[in-house]
Structures are given as C-alpha cells and as structure tokens.
N, C-alpha and C positions, 0 to 999 in steps of 0.2 A: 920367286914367291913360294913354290915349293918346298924348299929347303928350308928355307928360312921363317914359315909358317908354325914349322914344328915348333920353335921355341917361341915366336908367340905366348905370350899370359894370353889367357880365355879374355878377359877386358882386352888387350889391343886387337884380339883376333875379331873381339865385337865392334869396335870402332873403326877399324880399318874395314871392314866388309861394308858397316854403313856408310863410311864414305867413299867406296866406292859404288856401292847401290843409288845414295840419296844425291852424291854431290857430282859423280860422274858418269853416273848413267848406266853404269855397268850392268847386264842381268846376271840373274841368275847363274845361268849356265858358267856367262863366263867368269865369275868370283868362281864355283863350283871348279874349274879349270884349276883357275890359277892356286888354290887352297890344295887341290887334291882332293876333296868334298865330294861327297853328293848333292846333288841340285834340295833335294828336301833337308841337310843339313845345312845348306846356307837358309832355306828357307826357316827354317827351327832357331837360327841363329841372329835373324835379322826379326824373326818377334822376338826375344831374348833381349834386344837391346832395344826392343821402345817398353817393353816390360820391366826395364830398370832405369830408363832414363836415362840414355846413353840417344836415345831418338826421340826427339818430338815432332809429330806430322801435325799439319792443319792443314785439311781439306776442307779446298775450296770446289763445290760442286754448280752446276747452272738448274740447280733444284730448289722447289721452295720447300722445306720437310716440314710436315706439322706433326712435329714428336710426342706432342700432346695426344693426339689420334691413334698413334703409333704405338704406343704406350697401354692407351686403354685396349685397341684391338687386342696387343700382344697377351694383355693380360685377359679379358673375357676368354679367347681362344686357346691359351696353354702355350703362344705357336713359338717356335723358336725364333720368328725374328717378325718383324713387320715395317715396311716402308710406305707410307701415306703423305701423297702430295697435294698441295695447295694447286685448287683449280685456278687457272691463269682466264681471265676473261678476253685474253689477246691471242686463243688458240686454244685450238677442242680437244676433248678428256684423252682423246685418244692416240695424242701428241704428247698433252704432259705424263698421261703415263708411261709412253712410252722411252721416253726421255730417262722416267725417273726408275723405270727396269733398268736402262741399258746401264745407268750412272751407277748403280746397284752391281750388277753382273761385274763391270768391269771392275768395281772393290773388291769382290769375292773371290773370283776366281784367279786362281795361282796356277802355276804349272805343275802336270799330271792331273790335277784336273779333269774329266770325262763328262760331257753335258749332253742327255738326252735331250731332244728337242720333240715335242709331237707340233701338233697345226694349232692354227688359230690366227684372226684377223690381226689381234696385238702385237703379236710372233713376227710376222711379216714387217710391222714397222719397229720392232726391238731390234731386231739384229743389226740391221743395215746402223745405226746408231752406236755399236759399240767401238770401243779403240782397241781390245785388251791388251792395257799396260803393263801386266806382268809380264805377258807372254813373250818368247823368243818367235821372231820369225822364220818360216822355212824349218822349224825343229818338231818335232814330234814329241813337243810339251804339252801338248792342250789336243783333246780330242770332242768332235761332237758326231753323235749318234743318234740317226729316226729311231725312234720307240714306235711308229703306228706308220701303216703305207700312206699312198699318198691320193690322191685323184685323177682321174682321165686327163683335166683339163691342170694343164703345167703353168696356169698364169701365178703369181711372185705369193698367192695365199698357201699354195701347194708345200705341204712342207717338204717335201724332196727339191723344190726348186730353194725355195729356203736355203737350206744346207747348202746346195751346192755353191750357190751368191755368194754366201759366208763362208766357204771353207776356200773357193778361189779366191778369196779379197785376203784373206790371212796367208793364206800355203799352209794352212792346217791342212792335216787327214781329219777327214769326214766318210762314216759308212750309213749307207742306205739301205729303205727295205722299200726292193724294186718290186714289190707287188700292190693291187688296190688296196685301201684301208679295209675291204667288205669282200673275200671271195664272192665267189656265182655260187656255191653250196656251203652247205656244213662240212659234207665228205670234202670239198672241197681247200677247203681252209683246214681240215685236218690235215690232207697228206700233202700241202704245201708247209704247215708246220713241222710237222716232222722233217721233211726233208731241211728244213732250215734250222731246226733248234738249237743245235749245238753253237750255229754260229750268229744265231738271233741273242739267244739268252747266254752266251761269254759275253758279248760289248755290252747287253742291257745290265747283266751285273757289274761292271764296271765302271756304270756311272755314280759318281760321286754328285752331281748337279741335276735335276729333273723338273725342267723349263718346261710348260702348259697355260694353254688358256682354258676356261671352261666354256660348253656349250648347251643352250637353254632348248627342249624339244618345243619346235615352232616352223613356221611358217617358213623365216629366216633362217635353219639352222643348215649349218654347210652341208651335213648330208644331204636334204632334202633340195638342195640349191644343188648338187652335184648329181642329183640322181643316184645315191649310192641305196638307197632304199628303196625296195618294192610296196605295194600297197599294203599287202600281208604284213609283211615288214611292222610296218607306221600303226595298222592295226592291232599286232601283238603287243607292241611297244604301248600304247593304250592301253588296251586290256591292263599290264602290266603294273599298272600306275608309274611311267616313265615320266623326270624330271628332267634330267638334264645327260650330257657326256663328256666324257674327257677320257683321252687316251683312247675317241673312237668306241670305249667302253659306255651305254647306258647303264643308270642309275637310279632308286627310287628317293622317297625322300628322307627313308634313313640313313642313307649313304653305300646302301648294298648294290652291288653290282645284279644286274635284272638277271635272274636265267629268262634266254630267250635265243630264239634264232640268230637277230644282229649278233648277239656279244660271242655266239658259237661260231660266227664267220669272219670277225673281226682278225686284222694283222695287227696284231697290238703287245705291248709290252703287258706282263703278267700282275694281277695285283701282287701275288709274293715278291714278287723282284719289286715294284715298285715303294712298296713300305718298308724295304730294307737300302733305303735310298738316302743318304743323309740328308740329303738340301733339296726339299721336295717346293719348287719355287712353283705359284699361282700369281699369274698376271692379270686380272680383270676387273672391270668396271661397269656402272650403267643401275638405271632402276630395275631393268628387265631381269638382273642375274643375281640382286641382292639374295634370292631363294636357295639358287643352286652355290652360290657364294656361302652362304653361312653352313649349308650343306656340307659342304666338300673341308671347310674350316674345325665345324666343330668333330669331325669324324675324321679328323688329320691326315685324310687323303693326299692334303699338303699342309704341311708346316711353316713356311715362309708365304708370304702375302707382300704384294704391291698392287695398290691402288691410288686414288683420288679421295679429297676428302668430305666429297658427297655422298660416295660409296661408304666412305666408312663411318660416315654420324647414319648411314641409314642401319646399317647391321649395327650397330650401341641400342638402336632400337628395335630392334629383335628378340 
C-alpha cells in the first residue's frame, strides 16, 4: 500500500481510506500505517470525503435530542455547541443526561485528543458510559488529565478515582494531581504549586477537551460534604457574595472568580489556561443550578452545554 498510495488520484485515496475506515473497521492508526500518513492526515482526509460526498453517515444514537432546545440555548448563549435531552419518565435526569454526555464525547473526541476531567456527581456516571470509537486501544492516542485534586475520601465521585476507572478500562494514559483539591494553607498551596507548575500547567495546556460539572454553594455541595472547608472558610465565601464552583474555583454572580482564601489554596487548573481551551464542555442539570448554570454560560466559562429539557425551558426563561 505504500508504494502504491503514491499514485493514488486524491479521490481514490479518499474512497479507499473510507472504505477501509467505514466498511472494515480499520482505525486510524492503521490506514495512517498502511498510507504512510499521519494519523491527523487520515483524519483531515476522512472529513474530506463526507464533505464531498464520497461518505454519508447516519447516526443512530440511544438519545432522544430536542434540537429545538438546542438551538434556542445555542443561540441565547453564543455557545458553540449545545446537546439538550428529552426527559424519559422511565429513568431519572441524571441517567438521561448522562447518557446523552457520554453519546456526545464519544462523537467528538478523535485521536490526540487531551480531556481535562475535574469532579462532579455527573462525571462519575459519564465516564463509566463511554465506548470511545475512534480511539486505538493500548495507544497513546487519547489522553485524559485532573485539572483540580481530589478528596480524602477515594469513593468513585473522587475525580482521581474517576480517572483511574477510565483510564484502566481503555489502556489510556491518564495523569493526576495527587494532592487535596484545598491545601492546609495559602503558603501552602503556593510552594506545592511551584514545585508542580511546570508539570501541572504543560498537560493543562494540552487540553483540547475541558469536561466539568458545576457546583451550587449549599448545604449539599461536595466541599462541605468532604470537609474540605473550614468555618472561616464558609464565612468568607459569604461575606464574598459566593454562588457557585467549578474547577474547585468559587464564584460570584458575575462570573468572577472570588479573591479569597479557598480560591488562594485551591489545586486547580488556572482561569488563563482554562479559556484558552477549545471544547470547554458543561454537564449539568436540576432546578437548583439553573443560577449558577446561566452564570457560567453567559460569561463562556464554558461553551459547550449538555443538559435535560427541563433545564433548558427554565434558562429560555431567564
């Protein structure tokens, strides 16, 4: 194939790839072999031929989409992409969205690839749900990265344990940030950053993908269910007029990150690295988060949205 690639016309070299992609299975990698290729010039190649009609796909998904929702979110918001699912009354919101992330992720994500992962109740049931069908197994095509530490307690919400679930169920590489989300000081989470930065902030800028849930400050919210706050803590975050977190980061309700003690001891990925993130992907739902939801949307802390379409006729009304 080799040899014989070179005199290929660009039309057979488009046809022959896709039928080796679509009709026999072949990845990536191994068309990239047999061509002489790079893996991202098969991929540049095989959109090339459903951009001309050399491929047509129909996906069939186990989602019910209400594109109509989708549409309007995408447009009030600016965002670049929006996925809004029909609530099934045969199973709770936080199945069908989850579903309707993973059914999502695994269209999106190609090989080379890099997906920050931080925490979140969602998170924990997204992953376990994914197939990803582009990916080569056992290859170091697909990478995922903690953006934020993790908690004391290692049960499957812990995004450290996350990651590791998903990365031994593929034979992906996966890298972690084996410290608490919340050092014991400020000094402290300084000279654990430093010591880490250079190898914190190479894989955070290398994400191409940045998977999150949001969290609403409450009674419920996992810091205060992990103990990662002191009272002081909970009191400044008051004072502050705190809304919601993500990335571990508190927030107000313009979408500014708090100066305050939490956000100075946080192990977290950086707002600059995080806005220069192409696919800034937001999984959430519920009446409780519609605030911090339209929050985080209209101040494009993320771009991409997946939700339920209870969530999304309540933000049209906002």
């Amino acid at each position: 194939m080799n040899k014989s690639s070179s005199i290929l016309s660009r039309h057979d070299q488009l046809v022959t790839m896709s039928f080796l992609k679509y009709k026999l299975g072949y990845t990536h990698a191994k068309i990239a072999e047999l061509f002489n290729v790079s893996v991202m010039t098969v991929s540049r190649m095989l959109k090339t031929a459903i951009d001309e009609g050399i491929v047509t796909i129909s996906v069939k998904i186990a989602i019910d989409v209400d594109e109509e929702l989708s549409q309007q979110l995408k447009q009030k918001y600016a965002l670049r992409d929006v996925l809004i699912v029909k609530n099934n009354q045969y199973e709770d919101a936080i199945t069908t969205v989850s579903k309707a992330a993973a059914s999502y992720l695994d269209m999106v994500i190609l090989p080379r690839d890099v997906m920050g992962l931080a925490a979140g109740r969602v998170l924990s049931h997204v992953l376990p749900l994914m197939n990803l069908p582009s990916i080569d197994r056992n290859s170091d095509q697909f990478e995922v990265v903690q953006v934020q530490g993790g908690y004391p307690n290692l049960e499957v919400q812990n995004p450290t344990t996350t990651i590791v679930n998903f990365v031994n169920r593929f034979g992906i590489p996966g890298h972690l940030v084996l410290y608490p989300m919340y050092a014991s000081s400020e000094d402290s989470a300084q000279m654990l950053y430093q010591q880490n930065k250079e190898d914190f902030e190479n894989r955070w800028k290398k994400c191409t993908i940045l998977l999150t849930g949001v969290g609403v400050f409450g009674q419920d919210n996992f810091q205060r269910e992990e103990s990662l706050l002191s009272n002081e803590d909970i009191k400044e975050l008051e004072t502050k007029g705190v809304m919601g977190v993500i990335f571990g980061r508190w927030f107000n309700s313009d979408g500014q990150y708090l100066d305050c003690s939490s956000n100075r001891k946080v192990m977290s990925i950086t707002p600059n690295i995080q806005k220069k993130i192409p696919k800034r992907i937001l999984v959430a739902f519920g009446d409780e988060k519609l605030t911090v939801i339209n929050v985080l949307l209209k101040t494009q802390i993320s771009n991409i949205f997946i939700s339920d379409e209870k969530t999304a006729k309540g933000l049209l009304h906002m």
